[in-house]
C-alpha positions as CSV (number, residue, x, y, z in Angstrom):
1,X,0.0,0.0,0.0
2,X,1.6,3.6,-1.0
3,X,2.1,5.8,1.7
4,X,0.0,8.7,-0.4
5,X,-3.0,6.4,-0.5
6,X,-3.4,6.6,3.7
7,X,-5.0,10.1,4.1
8,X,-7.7,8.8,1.4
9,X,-8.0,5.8,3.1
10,X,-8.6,7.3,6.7
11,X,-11.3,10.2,5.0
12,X,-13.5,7.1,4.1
13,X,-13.2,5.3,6.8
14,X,-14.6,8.6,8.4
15,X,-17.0,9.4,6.1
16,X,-18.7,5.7,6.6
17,X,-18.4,6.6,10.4
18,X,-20.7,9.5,9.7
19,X,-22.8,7.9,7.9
20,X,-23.8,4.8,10.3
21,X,-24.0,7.5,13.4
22,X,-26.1,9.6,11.1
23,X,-28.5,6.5,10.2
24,X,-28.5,5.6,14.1
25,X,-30.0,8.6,14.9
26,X,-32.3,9.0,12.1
27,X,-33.6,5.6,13.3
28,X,-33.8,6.2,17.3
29,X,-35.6,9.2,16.4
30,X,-38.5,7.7,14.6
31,X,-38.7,5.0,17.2
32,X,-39.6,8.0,19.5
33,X,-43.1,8.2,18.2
34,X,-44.0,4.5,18.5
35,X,-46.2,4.1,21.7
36,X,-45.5,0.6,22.7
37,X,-42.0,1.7,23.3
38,X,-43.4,4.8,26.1
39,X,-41.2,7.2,25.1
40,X,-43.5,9.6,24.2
41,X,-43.9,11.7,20.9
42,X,-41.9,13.8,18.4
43,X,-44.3,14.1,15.5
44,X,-48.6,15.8,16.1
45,X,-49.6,14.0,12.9
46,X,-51.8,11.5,15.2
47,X,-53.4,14.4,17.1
48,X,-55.2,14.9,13.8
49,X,-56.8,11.7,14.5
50,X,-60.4,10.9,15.9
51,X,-61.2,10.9,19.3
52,X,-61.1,7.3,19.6
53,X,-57.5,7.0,17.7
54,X,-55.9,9.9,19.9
55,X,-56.6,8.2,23.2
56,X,-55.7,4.2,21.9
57,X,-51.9,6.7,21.0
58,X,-51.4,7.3,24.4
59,X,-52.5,3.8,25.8
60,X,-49.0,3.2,28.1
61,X,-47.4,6.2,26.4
62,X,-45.4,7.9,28.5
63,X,-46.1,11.3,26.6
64,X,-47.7,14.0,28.9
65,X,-48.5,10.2,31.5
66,X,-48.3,11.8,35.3
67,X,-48.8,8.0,37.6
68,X,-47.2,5.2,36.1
69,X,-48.5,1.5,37.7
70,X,-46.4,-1.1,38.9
71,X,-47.8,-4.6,39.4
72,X,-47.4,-8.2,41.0
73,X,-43.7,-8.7,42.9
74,X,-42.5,-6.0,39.8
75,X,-39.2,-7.8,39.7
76,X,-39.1,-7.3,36.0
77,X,-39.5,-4.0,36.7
78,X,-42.0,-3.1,34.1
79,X,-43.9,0.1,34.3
80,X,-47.5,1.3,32.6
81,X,-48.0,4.5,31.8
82,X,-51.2,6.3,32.4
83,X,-52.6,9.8,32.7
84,X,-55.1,11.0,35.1
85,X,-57.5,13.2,33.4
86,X,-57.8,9.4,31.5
87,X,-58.3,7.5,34.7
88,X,-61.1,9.8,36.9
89,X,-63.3,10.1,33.8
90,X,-63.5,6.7,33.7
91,X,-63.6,6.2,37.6
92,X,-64.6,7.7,40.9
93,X,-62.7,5.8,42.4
94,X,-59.4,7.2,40.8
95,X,-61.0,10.5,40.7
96,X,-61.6,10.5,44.3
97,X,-57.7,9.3,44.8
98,X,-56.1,11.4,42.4
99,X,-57.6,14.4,42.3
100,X,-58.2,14.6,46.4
101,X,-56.2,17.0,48.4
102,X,-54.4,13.7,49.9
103,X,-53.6,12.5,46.7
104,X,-52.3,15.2,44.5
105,X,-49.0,14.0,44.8
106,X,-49.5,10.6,43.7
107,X,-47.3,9.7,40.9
108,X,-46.7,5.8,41.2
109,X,-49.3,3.2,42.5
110,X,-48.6,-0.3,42.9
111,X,-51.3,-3.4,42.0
112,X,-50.0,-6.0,43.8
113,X,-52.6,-8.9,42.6
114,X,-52.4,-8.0,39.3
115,X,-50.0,-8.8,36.5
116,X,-49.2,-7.8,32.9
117,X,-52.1,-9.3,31.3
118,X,-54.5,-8.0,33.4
119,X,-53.2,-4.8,33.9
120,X,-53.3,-4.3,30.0
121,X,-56.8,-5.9,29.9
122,X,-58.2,-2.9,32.3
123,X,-55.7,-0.3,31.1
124,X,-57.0,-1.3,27.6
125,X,-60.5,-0.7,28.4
126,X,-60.4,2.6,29.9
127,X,-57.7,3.9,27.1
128,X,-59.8,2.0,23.8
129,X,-63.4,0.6,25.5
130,X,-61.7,-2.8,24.1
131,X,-63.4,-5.4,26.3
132,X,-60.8,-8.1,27.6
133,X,-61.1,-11.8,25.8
134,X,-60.8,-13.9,28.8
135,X,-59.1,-17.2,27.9
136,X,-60.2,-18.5,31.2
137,X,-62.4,-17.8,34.0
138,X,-59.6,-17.5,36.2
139,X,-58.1,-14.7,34.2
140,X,-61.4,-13.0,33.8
141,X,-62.0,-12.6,37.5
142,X,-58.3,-10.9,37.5
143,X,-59.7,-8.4,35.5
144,X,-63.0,-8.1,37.1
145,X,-61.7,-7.6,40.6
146,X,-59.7,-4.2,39.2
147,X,-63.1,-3.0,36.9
148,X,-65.1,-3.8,40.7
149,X,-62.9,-2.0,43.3
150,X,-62.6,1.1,40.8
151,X,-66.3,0.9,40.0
152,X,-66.1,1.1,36.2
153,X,-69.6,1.5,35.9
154,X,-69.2,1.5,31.8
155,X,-68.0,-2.1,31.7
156,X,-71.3,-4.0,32.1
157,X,-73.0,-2.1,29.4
158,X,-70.2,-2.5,27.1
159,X,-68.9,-5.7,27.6
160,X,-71.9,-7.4,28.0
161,X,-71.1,-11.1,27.0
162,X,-67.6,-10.6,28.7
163,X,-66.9,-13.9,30.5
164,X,-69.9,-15.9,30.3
165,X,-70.1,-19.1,33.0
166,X,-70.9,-22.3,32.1
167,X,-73.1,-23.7,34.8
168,X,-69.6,-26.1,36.3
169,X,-68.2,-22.8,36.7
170,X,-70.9,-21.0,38.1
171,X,-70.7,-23.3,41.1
172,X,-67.2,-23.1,41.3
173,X,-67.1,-19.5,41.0
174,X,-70.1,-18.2,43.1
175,X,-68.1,-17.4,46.1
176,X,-65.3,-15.4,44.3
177,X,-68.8,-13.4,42.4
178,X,-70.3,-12.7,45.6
179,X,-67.1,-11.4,46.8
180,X,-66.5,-9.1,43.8
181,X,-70.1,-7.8,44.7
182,X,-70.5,-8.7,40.8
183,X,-74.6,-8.7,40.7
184,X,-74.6,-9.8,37.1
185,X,-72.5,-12.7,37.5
186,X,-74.1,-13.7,40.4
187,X,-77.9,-13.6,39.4
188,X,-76.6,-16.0,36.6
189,X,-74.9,-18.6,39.1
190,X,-78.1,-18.1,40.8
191,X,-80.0,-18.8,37.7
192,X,-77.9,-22.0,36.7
193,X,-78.2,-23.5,40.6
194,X,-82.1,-22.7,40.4
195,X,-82.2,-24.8,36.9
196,X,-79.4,-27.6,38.0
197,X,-80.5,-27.9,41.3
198,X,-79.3,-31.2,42.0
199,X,-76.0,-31.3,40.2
200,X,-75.0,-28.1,42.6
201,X,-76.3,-29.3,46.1
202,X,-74.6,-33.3,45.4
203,X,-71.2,-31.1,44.3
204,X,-68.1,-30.4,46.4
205,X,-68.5,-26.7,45.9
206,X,-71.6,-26.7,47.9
207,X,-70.0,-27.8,50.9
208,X,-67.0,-25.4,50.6
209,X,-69.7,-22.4,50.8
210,X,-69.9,-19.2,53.3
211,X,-73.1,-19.6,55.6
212,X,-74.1,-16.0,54.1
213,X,-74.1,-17.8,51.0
214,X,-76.0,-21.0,52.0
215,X,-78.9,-18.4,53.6
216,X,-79.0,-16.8,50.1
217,X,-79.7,-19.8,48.8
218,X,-82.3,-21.3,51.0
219,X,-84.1,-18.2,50.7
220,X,-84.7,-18.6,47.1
221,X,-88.4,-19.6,46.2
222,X,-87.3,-20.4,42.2
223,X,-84.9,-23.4,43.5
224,X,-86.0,-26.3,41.1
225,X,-85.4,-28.7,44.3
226,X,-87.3,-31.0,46.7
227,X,-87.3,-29.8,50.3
228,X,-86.6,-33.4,51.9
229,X,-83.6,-32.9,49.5
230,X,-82.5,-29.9,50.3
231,X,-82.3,-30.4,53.8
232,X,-80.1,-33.3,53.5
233,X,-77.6,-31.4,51.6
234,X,-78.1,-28.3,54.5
235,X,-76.9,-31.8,56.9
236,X,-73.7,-32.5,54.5
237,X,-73.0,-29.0,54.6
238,X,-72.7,-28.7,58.4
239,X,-71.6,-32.0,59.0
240,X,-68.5,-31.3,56.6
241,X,-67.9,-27.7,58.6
242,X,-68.1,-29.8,61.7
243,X,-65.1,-31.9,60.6
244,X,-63.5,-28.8,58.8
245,X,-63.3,-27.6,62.8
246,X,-62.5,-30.7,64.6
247,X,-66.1,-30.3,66.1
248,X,-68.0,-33.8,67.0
249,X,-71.6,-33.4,64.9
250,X,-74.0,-32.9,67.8
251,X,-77.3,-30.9,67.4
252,X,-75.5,-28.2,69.6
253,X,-72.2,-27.8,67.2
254,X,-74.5,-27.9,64.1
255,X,-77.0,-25.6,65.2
256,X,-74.7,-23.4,66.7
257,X,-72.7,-23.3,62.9
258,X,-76.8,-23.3,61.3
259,X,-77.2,-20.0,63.6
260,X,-80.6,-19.2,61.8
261,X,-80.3,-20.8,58.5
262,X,-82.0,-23.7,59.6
263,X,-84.9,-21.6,59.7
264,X,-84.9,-21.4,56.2
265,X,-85.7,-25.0,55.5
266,X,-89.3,-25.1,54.6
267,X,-90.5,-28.2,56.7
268,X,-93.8,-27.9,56.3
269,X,-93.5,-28.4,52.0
270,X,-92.6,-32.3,53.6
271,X,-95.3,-34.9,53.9
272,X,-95.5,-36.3,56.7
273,X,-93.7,-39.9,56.1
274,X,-90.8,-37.3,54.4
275,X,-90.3,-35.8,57.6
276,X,-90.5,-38.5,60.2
277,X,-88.3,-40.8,58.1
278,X,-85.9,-38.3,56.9
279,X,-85.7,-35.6,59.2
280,X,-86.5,-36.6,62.7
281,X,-83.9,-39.3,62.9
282,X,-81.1,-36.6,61.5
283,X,-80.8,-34.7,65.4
284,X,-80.9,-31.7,63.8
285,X,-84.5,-30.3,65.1
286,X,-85.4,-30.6,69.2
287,X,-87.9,-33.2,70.2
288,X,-90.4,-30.2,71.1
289,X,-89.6,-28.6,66.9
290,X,-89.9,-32.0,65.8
291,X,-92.9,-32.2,67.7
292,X,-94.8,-29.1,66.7
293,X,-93.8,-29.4,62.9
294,X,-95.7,-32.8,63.3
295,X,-98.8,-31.0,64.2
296,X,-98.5,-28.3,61.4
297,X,-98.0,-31.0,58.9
298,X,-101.1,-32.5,60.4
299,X,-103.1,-29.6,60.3
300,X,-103.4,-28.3,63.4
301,X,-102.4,-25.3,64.3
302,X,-99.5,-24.5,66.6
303,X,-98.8,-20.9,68.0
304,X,-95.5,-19.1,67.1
305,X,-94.5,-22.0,65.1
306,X,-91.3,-20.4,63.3
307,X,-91.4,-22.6,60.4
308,X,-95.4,-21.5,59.6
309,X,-95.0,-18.4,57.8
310,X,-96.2,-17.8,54.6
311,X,-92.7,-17.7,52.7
312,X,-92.0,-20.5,54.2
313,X,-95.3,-22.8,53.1
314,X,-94.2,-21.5,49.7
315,X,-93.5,-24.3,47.0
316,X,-90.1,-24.0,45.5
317,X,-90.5,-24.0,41.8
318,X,-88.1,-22.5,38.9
319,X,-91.6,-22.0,37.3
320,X,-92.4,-19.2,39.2
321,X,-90.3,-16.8,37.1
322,X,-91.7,-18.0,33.7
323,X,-95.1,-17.3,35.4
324,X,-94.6,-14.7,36.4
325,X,-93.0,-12.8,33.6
326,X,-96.3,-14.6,31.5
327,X,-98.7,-13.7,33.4
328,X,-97.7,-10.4,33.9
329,X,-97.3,-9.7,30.3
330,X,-100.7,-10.5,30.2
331,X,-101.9,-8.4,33.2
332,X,-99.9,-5.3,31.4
333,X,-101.3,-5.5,28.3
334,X,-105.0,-6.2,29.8
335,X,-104.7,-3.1,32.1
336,X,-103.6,-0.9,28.8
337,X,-106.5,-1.9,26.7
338,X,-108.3,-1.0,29.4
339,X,-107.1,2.1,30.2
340,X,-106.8,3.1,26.5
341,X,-111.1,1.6,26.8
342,X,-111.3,4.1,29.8
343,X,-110.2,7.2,28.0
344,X,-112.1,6.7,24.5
345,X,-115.2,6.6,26.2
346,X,-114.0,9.5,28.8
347,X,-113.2,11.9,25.5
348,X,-116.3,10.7,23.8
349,X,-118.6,11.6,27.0
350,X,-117.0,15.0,26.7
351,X,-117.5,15.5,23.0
352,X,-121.7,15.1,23.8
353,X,-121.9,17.6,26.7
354,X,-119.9,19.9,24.8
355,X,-122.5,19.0,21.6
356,X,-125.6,19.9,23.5
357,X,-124.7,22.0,26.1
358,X,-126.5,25.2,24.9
359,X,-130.5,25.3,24.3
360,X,-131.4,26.2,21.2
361,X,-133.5,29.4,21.8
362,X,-132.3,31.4,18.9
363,X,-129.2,32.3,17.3
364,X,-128.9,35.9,19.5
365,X,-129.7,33.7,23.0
366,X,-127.3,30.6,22.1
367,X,-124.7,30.7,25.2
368,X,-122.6,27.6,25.3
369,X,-122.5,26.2,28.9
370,X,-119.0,25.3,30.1
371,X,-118.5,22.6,33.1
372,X,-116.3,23.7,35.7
373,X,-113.7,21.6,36.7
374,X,-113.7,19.8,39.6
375,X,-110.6,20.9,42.1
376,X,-108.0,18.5,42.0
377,X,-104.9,18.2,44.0
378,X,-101.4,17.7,43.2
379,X,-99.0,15.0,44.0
380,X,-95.8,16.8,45.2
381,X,-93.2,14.1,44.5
């Protein structure tokens, strides 16, 4: 190589240098527009989006975000970025903690049952109204619990066939649902129990329930159930929270668990060979209950009798809704043809006073004659 050739040599070499660097930058500076890297923005072409495309751009963008969220042990150390103004329009919850005096200065807050998916399930809601696809129940009650304690009233209404159960995991799930507060979810595990009576009661979810749950349930007049049944599950159920506590299964340690569910049981729906042969022999009731239910079941009357109310002489029947919501179809649209009856023949009665009103004594003496009105009051509401 000649020694004149090394300055031309070393100038390209630099100029290729140049070059690279100058391609480098041009490259980390378009990246800085890209929103899943939350890095914010260097270009305002998407603020000439819609409304619906400028708030999906700053979905975990770190552009103009003021709280970022952390989740589960966070040893990752992975960050979301959100933006308040986003977050109390879409909850009063995270209204009421952001924008208090207490909570002005809150920049970071920390989910620590949550993890990524989850977090961009919610986050992903509340940025795009993009309801979650849970790919399994277990996953969808992650989400649920964060739309619950934040009280994202929107959800139900827009995600309305979000996480459907099937009627295995309505019994499994019920306790989690009533511990969400989740209403919807838990009027349809009421629903499926009421229709699958039997499958639920003979399950092992049954006997894992909370009492406050097993009052809900007896409580229920659309349970598609035999009461001579349903009081030997209410047995199984103490009997297995007996052994849960080490506790022998005497009528004192079951009633005491019972409190006043046992109430609840509808004895007198029994026939009388149902109860002596399937009740009485139990030691659940006292001899003087047993005794007295005897009589009722008999006919005769017996004072104060707890069991002899009138909810409690109703028959179960999953029936009752379906008549219900028939027959009082019917009763609405009998009462409007009525009431539309009512007021044709009102307006005609008016037309004929009006008509004939005035004598007829000549054109000069013709006076209409007007009704007054009778005084009426007014509902203040």
């Amino acid at each position: 190589m000649a020694t004149a050739d090394l300055p031309r040599i070393i100038l390209t070499l630099i100029g290729l240098i140049v070059v690279i660097t100058f391609i480098v930058v041009i490259w980390e500076w378009a990246t800085l527009s890209v929103v899943t890297t939350s890095t914010g923005t260097s270009s305002t072409k998407w603020q000439s989006n819609t409304f619906v495309e400028r708030n999906k751009y700053m979905y975990n963008n770190s552009f103009t975000s003021d709280v970022k969220f952390t989740f589960g042990n966070n040893q990752s150390g992975e960050v979301f970025y959100a933006h308040k103004y986003v977050l109390a329009t879409s909850s009063p919850v995270f209204y009421e903690t952001l924008y208090s005096k207490s909570g002005e200065n809150i920049t970071d807050i920390h989910l620590p049952n949550s993890d990524n998916e989850t977090v961009a399930d919610f986050f992903g809601f509340l940025y795009n109204e993009k309801c979650p696809t849970a790919t399994n129940i277990e996953k969808g009650l992650q989400v649920l619990r964060l739309v619950m304690h934040y009280q994202v009233t929107s959800f139900d209404a827009a995600c309305k066939n979000y996480m459907k159960p099937t009627a295995q995991q309505a019994f499994k799930f019920l306790e989690k649902f009533l511990e969400l507060k989740a209403e919807k979810y838990i009027s349809t595990c009421f629903n499926y129990i009421d229709t699958f009576a039997d499958g639920y009661f003979t399950s092992e979810y049954f006997l894992n329930i909370k009492l406050g749950t097993l009052d809900a349930l007896l409580r229920r007049d659309t349970l598609d159930y035999k009461e001579v049944k349903l009081f030997k599950a209410l047995v199984k159920w103490v009997d297995h929270q007996c052994s849960l506590q080490n506790l022998e299964a005497s009528y004192d340690n079951r009633r005491k668990i019972l409190g006043n569910v046992i109430y609840n049981i509808r004895f007198l729906q029994m026939n009388l060979n149902e109860f002596t042969t399937d009740v009485i022999g139990v030691g659940i009731l006292s001899d003087l209950e047993s005794i007295s239910i005897i009589k009722a079941i008999t006919g005769h009357h017996v004072q104060d009798l707890i069991w002899d109310y009138p909810s409690l002489r109703r028959q179960r029947s999953s029936k009752l809704i379906t008549s219900w919501r028939t027959y009082g179809t019917v009763i609405i649209i009998v009462c409007g043809l009525v009431g539309f009856w009512c007021l044709y023949a009102t307006n005609r009665k008016e037309k004929i006073k009006v008509g004939y009103s005035g004598e007829k004594l000549g054109k000069s003496q013709y006076s209409p004659h007007f009704y007054e009105k009778s005084n009426t009051k007014t509902a203040k509401w």
